[in-house]
C-alpha positions, 0 to 999 in steps of 0.5 A: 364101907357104905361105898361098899354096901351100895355097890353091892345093892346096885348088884342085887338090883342089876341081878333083879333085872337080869333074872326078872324073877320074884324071888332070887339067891345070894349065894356064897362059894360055901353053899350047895343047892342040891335040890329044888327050892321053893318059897311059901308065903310071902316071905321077903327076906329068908335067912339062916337067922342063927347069929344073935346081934349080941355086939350091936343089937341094942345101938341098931334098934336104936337107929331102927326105932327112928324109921317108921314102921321098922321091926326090931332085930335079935338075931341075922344070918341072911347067908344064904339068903333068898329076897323078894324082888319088890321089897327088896326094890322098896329098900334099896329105894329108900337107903339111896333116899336116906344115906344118914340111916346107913351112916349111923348104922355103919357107925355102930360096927365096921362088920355091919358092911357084910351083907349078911348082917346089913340085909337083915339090918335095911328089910328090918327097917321096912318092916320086914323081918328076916325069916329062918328058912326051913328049906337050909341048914349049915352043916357046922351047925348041923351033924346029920346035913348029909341025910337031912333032906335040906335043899339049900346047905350053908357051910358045905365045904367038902371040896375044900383044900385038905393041905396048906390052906389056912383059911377058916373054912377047912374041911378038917372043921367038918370033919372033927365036928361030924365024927 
């Protein structure tokens, strides 16, 4: 699980420099940027924030709790999510410096390997606490998705196999949940 989480780290920062922009995109095969994007602030982490760590949230602030300077966590969802390229430099740096942190919170959850979960987790940890972004919304979540003017949707599965698939992102889900 951590080999894991680190190869996608080295992904990141290998997108970082390959792009050389401030701020990048993770993406999933569920998400649809159908307009421009823009960053306002200084955000270091956005997200969707909408999933409570109702399962963990307690044993990952205890973990939290003994890094200097971290923010406590309620809630992640860093999918799709935009980073910062400095912090996000920050907090791979100190993870690869501080593998004992990523052992105890690997520990606390097999599911803490989905990024979505562990970016919110290690920006968290410098400091820096997820953001929702107003620019995204899900369209499971979301029954006016189509008109709402969001740029970035999550959960758009329009496109998806309509027979003999089985996975859970079936397109009837979206449809029963709009009607």
């Amino acid at each position: 699980m951590k080999k894991s989480i680190f190869e996608f780290m080295q992904r990141i920062k290998g997108a970082f420099e390959y792009c050389d922009k401030e701020y990048i995109l993770i993406m999933e095969p569920d998400v649809l940027v159908r307009g421009k994007l823009t960053v306002e602030g200084s955000p270091k982490i956005l997200g969707s924030r909408v999933n409570p760590y109702h399962w963990a949230e307690r044993e990952i602030n205890e973990v939290l709790a003994q890094i200097s300077g971290s923010v406590k966590i309620s809630h992640y969802g860093a999918t799709p999510a935009i980073l910062e390229r400095k912090a996000f430099l920050e907090v791979n740096e100190f993870f690869l410096e501080n593998e004992s942190y990523v052992n105890k919170f690997c520990s606390i959850d097999s599911n803490f390997s989905n990024y979505d979960i562990f970016l919110s987790v290690f920006f968290a940890a410098l400091g820096h606490p997820e953001i929702q972004n107003p620019e995204l919304t899900e369209c499971l979540r979301n029954t006016e998705w189509r008109n709402s003017g969001h740029p970035l949707l999550h959960q758009f599965r329009e496109f998806y196999p309509k027979k003999n698939y089985t996975g859970r992102h079936s397109t009837e889900t979206i449809r029963l949940k709009i009607i």
